[in-house]
Backbone as CSV, one residue per row, in Angstrom:
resi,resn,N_x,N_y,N_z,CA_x,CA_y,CA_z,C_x,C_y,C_z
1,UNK,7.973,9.333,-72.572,7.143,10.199,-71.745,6.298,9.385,-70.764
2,UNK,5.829,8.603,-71.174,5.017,7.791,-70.418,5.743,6.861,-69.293
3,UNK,6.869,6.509,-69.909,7.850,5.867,-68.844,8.322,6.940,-67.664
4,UNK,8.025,7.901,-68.047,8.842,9.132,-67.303,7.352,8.997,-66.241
5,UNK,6.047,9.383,-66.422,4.924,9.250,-65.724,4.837,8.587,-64.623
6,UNK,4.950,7.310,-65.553,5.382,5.907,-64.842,6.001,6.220,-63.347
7,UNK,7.522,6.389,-63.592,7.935,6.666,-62.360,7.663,7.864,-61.437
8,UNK,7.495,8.764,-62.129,6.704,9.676,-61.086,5.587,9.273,-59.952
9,UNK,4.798,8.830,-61.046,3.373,8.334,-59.990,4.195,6.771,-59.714
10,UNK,4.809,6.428,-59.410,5.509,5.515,-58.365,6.333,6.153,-56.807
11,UNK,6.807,7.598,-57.189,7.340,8.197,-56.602,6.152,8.675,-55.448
12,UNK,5.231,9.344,-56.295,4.023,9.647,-55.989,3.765,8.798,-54.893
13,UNK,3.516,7.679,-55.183,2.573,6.730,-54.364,3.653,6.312,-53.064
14,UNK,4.887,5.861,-53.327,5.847,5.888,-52.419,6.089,7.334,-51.124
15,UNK,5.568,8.409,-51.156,5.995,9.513,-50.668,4.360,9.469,-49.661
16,UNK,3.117,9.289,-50.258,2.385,9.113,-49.703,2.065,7.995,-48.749
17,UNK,2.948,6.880,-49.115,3.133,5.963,-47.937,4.267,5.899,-46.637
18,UNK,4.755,7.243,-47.141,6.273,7.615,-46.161,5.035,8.461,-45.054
19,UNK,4.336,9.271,-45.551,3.456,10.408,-45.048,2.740,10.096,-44.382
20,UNK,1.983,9.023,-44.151,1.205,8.307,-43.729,1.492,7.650,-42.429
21,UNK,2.868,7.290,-42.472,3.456,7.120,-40.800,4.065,7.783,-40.380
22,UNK,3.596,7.867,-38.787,3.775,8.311,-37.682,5.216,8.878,-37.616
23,UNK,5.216,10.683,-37.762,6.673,10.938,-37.574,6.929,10.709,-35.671
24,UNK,7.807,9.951,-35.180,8.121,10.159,-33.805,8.474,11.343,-33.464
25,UNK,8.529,12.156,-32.505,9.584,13.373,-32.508,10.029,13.015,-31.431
26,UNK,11.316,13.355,-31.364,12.770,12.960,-30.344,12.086,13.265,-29.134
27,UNK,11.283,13.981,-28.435,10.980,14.212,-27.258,9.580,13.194,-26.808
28,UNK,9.200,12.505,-28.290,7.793,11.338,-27.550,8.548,10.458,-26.437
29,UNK,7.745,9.851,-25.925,8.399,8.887,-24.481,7.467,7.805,-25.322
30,UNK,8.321,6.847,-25.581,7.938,5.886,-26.047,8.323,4.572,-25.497
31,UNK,8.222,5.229,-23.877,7.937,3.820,-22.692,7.088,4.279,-21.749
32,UNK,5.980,3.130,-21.375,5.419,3.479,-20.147,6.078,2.322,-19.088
33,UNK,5.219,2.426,-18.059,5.607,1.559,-16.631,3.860,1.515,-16.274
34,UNK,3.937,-0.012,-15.545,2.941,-0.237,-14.567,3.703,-0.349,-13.709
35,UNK,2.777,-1.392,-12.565,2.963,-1.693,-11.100,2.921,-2.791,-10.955
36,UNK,4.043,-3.402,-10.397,3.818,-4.861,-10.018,4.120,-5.036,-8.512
37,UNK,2.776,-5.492,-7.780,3.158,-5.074,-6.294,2.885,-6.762,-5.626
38,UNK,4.107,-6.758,-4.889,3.956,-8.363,-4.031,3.741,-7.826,-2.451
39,UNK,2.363,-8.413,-2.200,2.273,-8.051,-0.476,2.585,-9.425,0.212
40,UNK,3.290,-9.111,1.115,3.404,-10.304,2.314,2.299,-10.762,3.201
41,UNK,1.922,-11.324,3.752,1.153,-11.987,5.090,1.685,-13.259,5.392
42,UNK,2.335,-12.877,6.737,2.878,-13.903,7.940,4.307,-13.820,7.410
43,UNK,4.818,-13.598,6.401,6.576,-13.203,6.751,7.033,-12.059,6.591
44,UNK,8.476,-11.641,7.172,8.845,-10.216,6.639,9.697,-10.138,5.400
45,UNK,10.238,-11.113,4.564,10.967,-11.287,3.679,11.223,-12.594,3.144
46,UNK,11.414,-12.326,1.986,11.744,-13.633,0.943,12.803,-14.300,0.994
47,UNK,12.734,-15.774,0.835,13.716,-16.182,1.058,14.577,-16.901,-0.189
48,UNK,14.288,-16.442,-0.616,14.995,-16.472,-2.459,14.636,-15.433,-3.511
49,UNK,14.942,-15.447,-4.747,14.697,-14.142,-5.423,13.293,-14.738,-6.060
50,UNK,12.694,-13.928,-6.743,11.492,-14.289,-7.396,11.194,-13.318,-8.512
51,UNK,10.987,-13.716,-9.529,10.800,-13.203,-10.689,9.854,-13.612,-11.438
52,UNK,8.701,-12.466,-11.850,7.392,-12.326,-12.471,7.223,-11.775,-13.721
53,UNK,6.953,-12.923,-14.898,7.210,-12.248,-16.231,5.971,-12.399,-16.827
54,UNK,5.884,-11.362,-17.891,5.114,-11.013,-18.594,5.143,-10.887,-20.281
55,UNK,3.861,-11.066,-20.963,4.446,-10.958,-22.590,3.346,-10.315,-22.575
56,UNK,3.407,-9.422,-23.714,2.458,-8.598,-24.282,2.488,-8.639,-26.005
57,UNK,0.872,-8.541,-26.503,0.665,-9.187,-27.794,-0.484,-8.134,-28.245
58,UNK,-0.329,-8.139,-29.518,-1.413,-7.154,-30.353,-3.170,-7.851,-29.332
59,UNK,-3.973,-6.648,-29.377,-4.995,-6.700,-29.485,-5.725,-6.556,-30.400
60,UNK,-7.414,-7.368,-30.138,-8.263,-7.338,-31.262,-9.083,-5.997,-31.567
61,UNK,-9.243,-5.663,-33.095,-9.239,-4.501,-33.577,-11.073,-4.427,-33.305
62,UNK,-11.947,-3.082,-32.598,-12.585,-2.967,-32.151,-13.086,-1.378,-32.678
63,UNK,-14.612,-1.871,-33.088,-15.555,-0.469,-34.110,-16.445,-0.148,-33.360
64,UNK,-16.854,-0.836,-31.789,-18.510,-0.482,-31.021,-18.205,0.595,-30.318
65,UNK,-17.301,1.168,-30.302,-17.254,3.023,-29.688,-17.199,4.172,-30.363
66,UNK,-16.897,5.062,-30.059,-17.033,6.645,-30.256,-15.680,6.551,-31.478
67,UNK,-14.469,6.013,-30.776,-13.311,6.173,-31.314,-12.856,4.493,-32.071
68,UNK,-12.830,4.503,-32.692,-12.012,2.532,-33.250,-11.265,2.611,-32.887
69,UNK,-10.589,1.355,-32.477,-9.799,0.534,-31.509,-9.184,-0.008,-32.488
70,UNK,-7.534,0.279,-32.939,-6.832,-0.756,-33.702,-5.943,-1.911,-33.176
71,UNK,-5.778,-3.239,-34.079,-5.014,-4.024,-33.234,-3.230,-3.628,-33.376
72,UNK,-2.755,-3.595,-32.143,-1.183,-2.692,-31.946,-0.216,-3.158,-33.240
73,UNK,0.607,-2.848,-33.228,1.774,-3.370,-34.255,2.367,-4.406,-33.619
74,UNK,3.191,-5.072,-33.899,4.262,-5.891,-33.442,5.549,-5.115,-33.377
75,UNK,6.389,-5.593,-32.357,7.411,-4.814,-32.265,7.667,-4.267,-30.662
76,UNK,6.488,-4.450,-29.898,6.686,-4.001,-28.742,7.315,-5.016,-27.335
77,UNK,8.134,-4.618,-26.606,8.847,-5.369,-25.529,8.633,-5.162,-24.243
78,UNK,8.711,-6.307,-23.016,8.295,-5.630,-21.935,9.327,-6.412,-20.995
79,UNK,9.235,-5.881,-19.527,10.376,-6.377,-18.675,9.569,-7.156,-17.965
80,UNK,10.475,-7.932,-16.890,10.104,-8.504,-16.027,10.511,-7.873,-14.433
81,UNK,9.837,-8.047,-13.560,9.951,-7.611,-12.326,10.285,-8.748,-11.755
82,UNK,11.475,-8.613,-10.706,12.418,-9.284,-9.652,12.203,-8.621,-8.651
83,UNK,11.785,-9.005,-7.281,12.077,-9.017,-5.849,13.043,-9.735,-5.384
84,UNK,14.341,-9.356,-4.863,15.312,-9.673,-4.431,15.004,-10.840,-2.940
85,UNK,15.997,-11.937,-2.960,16.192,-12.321,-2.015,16.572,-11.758,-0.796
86,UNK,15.240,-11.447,0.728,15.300,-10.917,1.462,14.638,-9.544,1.537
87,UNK,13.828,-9.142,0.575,13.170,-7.978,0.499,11.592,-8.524,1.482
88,UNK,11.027,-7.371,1.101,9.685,-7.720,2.121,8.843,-7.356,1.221
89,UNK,8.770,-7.641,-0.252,7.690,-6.981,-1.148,7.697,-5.856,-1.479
90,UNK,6.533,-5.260,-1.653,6.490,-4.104,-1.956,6.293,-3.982,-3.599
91,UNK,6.971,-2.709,-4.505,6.377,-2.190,-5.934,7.743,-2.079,-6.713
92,UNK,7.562,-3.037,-7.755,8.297,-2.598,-8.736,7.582,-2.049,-10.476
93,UNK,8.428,-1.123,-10.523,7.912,-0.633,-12.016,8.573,-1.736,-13.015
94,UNK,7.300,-1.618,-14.358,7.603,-2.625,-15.010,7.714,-1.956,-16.711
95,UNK,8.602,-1.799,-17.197,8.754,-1.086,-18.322,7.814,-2.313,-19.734
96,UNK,6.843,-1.185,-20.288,6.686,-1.389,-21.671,7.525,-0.637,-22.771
97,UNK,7.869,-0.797,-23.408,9.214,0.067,-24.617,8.218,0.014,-26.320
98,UNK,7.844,0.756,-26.684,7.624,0.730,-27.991,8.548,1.222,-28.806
99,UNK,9.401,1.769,-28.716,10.511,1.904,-29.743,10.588,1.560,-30.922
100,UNK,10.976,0.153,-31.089,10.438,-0.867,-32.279,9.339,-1.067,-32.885
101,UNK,8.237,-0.397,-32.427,7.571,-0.334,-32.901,6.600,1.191,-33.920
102,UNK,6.186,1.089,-35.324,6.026,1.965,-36.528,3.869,1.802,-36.883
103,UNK,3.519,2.805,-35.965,2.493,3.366,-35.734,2.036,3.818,-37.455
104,UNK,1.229,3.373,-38.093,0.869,3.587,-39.184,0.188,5.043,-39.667
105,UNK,-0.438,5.511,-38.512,-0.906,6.588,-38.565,-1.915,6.960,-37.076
106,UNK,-2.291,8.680,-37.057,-2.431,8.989,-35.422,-4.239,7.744,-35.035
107,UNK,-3.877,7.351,-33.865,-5.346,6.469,-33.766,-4.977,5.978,-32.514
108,UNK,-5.827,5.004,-32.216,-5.460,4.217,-30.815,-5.435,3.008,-31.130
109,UNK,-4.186,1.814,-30.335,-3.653,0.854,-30.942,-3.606,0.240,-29.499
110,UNK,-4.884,-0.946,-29.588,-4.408,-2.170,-28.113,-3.295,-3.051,-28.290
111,UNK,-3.508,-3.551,-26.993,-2.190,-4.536,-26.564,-2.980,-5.272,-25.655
112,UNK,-2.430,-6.793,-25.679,-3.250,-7.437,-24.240,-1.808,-8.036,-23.074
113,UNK,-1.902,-7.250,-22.280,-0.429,-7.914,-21.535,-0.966,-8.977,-20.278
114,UNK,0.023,-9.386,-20.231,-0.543,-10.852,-19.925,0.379,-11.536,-19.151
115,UNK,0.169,-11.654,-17.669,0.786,-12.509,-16.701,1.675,-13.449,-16.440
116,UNK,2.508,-13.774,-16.727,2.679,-15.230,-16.698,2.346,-16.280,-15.101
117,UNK,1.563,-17.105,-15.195,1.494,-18.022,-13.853,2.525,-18.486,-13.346
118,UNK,2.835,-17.479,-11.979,4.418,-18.193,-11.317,4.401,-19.459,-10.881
119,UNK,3.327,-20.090,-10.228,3.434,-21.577,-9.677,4.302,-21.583,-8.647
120,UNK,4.584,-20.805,-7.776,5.353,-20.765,-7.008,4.687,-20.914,-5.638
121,UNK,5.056,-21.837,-5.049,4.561,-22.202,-3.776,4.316,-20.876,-2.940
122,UNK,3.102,-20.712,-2.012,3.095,-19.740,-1.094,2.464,-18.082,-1.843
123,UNK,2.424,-19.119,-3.513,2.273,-17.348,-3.815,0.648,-17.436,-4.382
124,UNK,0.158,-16.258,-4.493,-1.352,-15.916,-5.246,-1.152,-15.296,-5.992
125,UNK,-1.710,-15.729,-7.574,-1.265,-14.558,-8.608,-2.683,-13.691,-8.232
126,UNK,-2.738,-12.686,-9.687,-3.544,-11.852,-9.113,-4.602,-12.265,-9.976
127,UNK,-6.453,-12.009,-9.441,-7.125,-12.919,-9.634,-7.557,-12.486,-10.847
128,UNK,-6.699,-11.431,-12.224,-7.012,-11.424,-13.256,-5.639,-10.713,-13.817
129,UNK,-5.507,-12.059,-14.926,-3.852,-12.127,-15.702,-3.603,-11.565,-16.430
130,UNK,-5.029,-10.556,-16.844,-5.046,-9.930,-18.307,-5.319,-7.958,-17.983
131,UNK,-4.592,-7.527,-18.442,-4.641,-5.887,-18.766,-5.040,-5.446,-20.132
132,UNK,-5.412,-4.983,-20.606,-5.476,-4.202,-22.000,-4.796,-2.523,-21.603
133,UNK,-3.850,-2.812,-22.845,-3.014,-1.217,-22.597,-3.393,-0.791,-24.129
134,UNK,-4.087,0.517,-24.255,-4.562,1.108,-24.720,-2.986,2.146,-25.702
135,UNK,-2.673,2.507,-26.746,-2.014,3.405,-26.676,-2.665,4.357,-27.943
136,UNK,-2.281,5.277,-27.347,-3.516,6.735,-27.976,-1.978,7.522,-28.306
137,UNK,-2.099,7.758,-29.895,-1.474,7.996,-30.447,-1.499,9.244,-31.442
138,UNK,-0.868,10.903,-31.191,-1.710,11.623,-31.853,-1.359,12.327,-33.099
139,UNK,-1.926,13.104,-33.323,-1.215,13.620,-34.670,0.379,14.309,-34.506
140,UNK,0.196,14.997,-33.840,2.290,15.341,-33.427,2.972,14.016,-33.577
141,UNK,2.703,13.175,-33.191,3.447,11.769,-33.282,3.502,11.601,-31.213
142,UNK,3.057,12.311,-30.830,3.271,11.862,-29.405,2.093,10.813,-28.930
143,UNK,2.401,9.982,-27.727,2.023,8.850,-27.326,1.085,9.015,-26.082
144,UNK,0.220,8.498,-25.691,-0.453,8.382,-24.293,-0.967,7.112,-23.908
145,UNK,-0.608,6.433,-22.669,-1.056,5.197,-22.731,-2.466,5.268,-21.297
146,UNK,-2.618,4.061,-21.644,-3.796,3.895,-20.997,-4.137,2.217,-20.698
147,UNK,-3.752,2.003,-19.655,-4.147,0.443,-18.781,-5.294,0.459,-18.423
148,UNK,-6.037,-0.904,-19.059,-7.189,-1.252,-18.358,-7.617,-2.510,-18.014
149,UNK,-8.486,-2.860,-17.098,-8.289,-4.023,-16.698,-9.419,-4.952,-17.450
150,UNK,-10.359,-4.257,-19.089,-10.509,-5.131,-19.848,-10.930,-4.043,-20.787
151,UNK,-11.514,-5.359,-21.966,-11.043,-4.474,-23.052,-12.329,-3.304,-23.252
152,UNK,-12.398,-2.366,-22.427,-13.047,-1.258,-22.575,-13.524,-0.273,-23.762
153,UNK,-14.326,0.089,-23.805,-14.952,0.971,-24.715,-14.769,2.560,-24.675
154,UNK,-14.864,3.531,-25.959,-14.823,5.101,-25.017,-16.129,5.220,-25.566
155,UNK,-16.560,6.504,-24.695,-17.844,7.057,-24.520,-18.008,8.421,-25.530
156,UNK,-18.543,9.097,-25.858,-18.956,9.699,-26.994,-18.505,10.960,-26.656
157,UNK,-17.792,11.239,-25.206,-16.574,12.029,-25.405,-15.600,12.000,-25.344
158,UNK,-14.930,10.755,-25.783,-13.763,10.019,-25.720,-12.882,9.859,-24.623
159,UNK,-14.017,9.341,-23.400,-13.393,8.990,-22.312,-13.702,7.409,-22.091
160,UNK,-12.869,6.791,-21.328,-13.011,5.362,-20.984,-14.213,5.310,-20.520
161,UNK,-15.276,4.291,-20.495,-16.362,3.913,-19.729,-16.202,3.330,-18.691
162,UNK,-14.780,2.642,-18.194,-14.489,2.020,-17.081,-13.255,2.176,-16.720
163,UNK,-12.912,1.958,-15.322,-11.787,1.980,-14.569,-10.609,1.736,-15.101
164,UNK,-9.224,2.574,-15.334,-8.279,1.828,-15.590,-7.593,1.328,-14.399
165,UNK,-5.974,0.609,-14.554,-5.691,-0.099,-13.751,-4.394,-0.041,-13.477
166,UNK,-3.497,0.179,-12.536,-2.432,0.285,-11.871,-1.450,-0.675,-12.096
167,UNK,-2.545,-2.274,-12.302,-0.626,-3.187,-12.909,-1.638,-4.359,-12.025
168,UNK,-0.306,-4.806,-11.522,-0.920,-6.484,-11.132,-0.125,-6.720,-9.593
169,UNK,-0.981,-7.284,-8.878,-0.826,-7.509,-7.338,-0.647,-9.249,-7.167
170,UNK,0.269,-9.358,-6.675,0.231,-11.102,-5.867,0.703,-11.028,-4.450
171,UNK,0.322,-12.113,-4.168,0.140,-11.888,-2.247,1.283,-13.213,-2.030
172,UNK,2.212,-12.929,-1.188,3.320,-14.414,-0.787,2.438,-14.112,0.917
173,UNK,1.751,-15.933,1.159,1.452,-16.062,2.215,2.361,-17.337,2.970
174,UNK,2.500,-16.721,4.306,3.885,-17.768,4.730,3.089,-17.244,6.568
175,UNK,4.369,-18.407,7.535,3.789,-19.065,8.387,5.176,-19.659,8.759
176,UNK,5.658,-18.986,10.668,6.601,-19.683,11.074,6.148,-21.298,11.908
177,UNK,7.158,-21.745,12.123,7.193,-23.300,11.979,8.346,-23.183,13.581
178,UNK,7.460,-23.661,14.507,8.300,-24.026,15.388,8.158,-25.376,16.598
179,UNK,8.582,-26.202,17.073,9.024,-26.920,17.947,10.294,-26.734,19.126
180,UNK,10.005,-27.749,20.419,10.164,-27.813,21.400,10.368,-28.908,22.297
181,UNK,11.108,-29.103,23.401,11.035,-29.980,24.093,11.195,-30.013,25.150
182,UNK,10.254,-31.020,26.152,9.613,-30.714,27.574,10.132,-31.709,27.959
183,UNK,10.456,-31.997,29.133,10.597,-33.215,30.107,9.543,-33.034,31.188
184,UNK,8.637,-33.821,31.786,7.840,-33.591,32.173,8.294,-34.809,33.969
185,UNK,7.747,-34.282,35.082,8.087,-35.318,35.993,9.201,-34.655,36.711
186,UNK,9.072,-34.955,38.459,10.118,-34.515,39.013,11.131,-35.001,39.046
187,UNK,11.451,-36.170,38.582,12.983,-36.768,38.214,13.116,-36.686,37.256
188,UNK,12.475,-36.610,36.115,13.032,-36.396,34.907,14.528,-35.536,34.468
189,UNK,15.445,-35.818,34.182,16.420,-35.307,33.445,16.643,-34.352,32.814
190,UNK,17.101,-32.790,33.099,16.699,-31.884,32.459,17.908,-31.876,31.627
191,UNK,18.891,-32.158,31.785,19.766,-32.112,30.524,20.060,-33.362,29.674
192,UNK,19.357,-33.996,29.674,19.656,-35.267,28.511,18.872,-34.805,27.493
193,UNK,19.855,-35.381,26.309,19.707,-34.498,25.258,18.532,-35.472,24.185
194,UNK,17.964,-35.156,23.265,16.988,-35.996,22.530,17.424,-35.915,21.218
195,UNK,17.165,-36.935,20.427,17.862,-36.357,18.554,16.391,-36.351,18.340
196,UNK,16.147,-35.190,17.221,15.330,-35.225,16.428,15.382,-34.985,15.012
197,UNK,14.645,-35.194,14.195,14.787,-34.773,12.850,13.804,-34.378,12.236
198,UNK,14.445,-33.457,11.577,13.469,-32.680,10.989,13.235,-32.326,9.495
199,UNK,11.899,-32.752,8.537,11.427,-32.901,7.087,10.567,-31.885,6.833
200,UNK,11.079,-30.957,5.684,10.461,-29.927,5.182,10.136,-30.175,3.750
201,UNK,9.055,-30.627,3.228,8.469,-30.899,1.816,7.486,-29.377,1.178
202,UNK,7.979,-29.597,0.393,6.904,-28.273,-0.516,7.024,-27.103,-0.145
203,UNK,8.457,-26.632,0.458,8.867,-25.159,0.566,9.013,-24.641,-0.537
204,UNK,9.470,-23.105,-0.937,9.833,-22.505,-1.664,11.591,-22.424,-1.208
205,UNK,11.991,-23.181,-2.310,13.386,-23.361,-2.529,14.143,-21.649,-1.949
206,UNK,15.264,-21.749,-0.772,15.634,-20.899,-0.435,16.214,-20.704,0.822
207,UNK,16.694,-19.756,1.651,17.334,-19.823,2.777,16.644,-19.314,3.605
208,UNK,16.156,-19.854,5.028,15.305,-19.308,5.731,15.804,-19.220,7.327
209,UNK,15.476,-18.258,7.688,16.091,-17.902,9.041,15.712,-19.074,10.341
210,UNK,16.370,-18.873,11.212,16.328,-19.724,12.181,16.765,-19.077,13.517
211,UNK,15.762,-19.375,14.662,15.787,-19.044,16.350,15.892,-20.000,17.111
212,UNK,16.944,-20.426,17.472,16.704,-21.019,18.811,17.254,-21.057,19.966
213,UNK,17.265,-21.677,20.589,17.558,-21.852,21.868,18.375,-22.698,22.807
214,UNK,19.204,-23.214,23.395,19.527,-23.920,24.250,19.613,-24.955,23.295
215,UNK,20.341,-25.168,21.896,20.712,-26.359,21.032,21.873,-26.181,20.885
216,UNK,22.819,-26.920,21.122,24.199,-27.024,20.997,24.554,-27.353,19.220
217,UNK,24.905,-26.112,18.514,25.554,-26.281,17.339,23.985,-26.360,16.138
218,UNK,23.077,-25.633,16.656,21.987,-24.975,15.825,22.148,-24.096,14.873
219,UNK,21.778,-23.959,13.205,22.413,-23.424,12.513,21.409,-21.793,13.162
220,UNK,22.238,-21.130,12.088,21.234,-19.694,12.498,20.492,-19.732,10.426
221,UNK,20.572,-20.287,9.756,19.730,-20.385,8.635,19.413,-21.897,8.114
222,UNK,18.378,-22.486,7.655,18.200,-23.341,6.606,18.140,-23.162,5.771
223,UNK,18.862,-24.172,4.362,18.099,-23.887,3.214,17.630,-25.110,2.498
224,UNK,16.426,-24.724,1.650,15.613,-25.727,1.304,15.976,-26.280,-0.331
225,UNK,16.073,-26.758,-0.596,16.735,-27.020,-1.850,15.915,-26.908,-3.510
226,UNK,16.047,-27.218,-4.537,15.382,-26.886,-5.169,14.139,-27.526,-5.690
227,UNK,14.186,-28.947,-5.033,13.102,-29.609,-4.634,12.088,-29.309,-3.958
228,UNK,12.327,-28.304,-2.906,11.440,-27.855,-2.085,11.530,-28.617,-0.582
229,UNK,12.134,-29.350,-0.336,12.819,-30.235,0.567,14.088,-29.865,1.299
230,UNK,14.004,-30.400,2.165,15.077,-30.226,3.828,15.207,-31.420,4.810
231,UNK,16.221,-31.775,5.155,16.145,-32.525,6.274,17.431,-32.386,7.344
232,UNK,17.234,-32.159,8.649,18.260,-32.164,9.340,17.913,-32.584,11.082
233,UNK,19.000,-32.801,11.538,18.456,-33.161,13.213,19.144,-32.864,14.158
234,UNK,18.595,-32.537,14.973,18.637,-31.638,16.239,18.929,-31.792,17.638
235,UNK,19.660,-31.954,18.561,19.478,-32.506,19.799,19.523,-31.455,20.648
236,UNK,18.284,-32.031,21.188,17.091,-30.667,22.189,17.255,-31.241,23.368
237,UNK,17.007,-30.529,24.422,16.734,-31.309,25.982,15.671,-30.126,26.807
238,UNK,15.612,-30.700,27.434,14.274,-29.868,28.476,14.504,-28.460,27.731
239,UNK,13.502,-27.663,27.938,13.491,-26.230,27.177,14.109,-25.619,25.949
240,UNK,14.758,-26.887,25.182,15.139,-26.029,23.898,13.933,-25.965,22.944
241,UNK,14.102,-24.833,21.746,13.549,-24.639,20.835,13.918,-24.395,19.809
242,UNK,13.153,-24.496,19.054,13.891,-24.468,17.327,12.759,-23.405,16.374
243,UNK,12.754,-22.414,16.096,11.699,-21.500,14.802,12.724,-21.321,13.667
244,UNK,11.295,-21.377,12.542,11.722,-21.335,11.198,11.115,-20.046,10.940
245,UNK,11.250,-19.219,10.362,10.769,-18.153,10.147,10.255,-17.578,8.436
246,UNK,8.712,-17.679,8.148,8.717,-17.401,6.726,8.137,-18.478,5.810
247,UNK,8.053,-19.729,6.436,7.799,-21.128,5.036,6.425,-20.630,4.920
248,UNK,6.768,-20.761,3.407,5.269,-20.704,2.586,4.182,-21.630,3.066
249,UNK,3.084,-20.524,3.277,1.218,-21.641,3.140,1.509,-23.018,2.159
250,UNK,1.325,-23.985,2.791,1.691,-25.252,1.983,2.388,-26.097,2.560
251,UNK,3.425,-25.668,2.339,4.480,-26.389,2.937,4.683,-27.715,4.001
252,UNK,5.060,-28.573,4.162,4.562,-29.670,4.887,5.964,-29.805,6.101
253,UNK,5.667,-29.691,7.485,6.933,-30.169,8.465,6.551,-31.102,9.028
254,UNK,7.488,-32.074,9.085,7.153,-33.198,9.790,8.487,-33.338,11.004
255,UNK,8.366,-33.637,12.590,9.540,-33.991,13.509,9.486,-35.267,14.046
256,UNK,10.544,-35.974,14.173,10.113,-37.378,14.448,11.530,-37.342,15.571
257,UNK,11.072,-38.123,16.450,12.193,-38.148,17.463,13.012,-39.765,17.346
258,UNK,13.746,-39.716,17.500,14.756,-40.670,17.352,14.349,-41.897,18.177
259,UNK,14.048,-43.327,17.918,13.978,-43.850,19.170,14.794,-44.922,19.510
260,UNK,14.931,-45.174,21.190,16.430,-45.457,21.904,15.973,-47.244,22.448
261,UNK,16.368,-48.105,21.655,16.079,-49.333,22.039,16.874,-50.061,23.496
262,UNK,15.864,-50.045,24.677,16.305,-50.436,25.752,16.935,-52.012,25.730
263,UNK,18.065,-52.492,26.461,18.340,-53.292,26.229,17.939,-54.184,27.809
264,UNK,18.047,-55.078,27.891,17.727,-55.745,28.957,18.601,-57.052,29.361
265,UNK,18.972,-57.243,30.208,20.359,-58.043,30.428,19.849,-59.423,31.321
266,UNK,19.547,-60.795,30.739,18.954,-61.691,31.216,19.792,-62.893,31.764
267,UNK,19.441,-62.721,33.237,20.125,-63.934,34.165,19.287,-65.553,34.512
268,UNK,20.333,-66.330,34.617,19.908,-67.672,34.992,19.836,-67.502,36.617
């Protein structure tokens, strides 16, 4: 008899820990999206792809409000946002997925998502790496999230005390790059041609457009390698020109013109 007890109140205690978590129901959305927005200044497009990742990790469990703040489960996944080579910026959505993840019971459960530093020449991350995503979780088993741009408190009618937040902004600042060549003087030579060459250090690795002018066998793109480096040379004469269109803030050009050792022919 007692063995029989036994397993009952095992059963018991097992059924109350089934009860206790969060039934999902097939219609919760158990993904949100932010915003990950890249603005340009001084180019119209990228000249390689670029990709901005992110990890997201339990937050710390929090009692100074109206409502307690639990720290999230483990289990949750997030994407990364890509701007294509040749886009001009703009917004991509960035999926959070809880799926995998088993909500213990209805409450609210942080997360701290978290930037990763691109280091990418030309670029500005945004001047704060950290979000707190809130997820408010209710008795139906359905989900509501809530981004903020720290770890916020609710107010005693269970509203945020501060601003939430849309996602994360970085700025690609870039700057065309151009040269020229003059002959100056009324005899001067308008079609003799000049070599020059040309050194691009600390670009953002990629293919970048090209304008010019009156250069015989001028490419119509460069590309910079994964060094961040370029070198090539040019032969210009009176009025040609050469634009780069797009190199990242940074970036270093240097043109050096070729030089032509006169010879001199000495008589007795």
């Amino acid at each position: 008899m007692k063995r029989r007890l036994s397993r009952l109140a095992a059963f018991a205690l097992t059924l109350v820990a089934v009860c206790a978590m969060v039934i999902v129901p097939a219609s919760a959305d158990q993904t949100m999206t932010f915003n990950k927005v890249l603005t340009m200044e001084g180019s119209s497009s990228l000249p390689a792809e670029v990709e901005f990742a992110f990890t997201i990790t339990p937050g710390a469990a929090s009692t100074d409000s109206a409502f307690p703040v639990s720290a999230g489960p483990a289990g949750a996944s997030i994407d990364t946002a890509t701007f294509a080579a040749g886009s001009n910026g703009g917004t991509q959505a960035v999926t959070v997925d809880f799926s995998g993840v088993t909500f213990p019971a209805p409450g609210v459960y942080r997360y701290i998502i978290t930037e990763t530093a691109s280091n990418l020449p030309g670029f500005t991350n945004d001047e704060n790496a950290t979000r707190y995503l809130d997820v408010v979780v209710t008795a139906d088993g359905s989900y509501r999230y809530n981004l903020l741009p720290s770890a916020t408190s609710f107010d005693g009618d269970g509203n945020y005390s501060g601003t939430k937040s849309d996602g994360f902004t970085n700025t690609f600042k870039a700057h065309n790059f151009a040269f020229s060549k003059n002959v100056d003087g009324n005899v001067g030579d308008h079609n003799k041609t000049f070599e020059f060459t040309l050194n691009i250090t600390g670009a953002l690795p990629g293919t970048y457009t090209v304008t010019s002018s009156d250069i015989e066998g001028a490419p119509t793109t460069i590309t910079v390698d994964a060094e961040g480096n370029y070198t090539g040379a040019f032969n210009l004469k009176h009025g040609s020109s050469f634009s780069i269109a797009g190199l990242n803030e940074g970036a270093v050009c240097a043109v050096s013109a070729k030089t032509r050792m006169a010879m001199r022919r000495h008589t007795k």
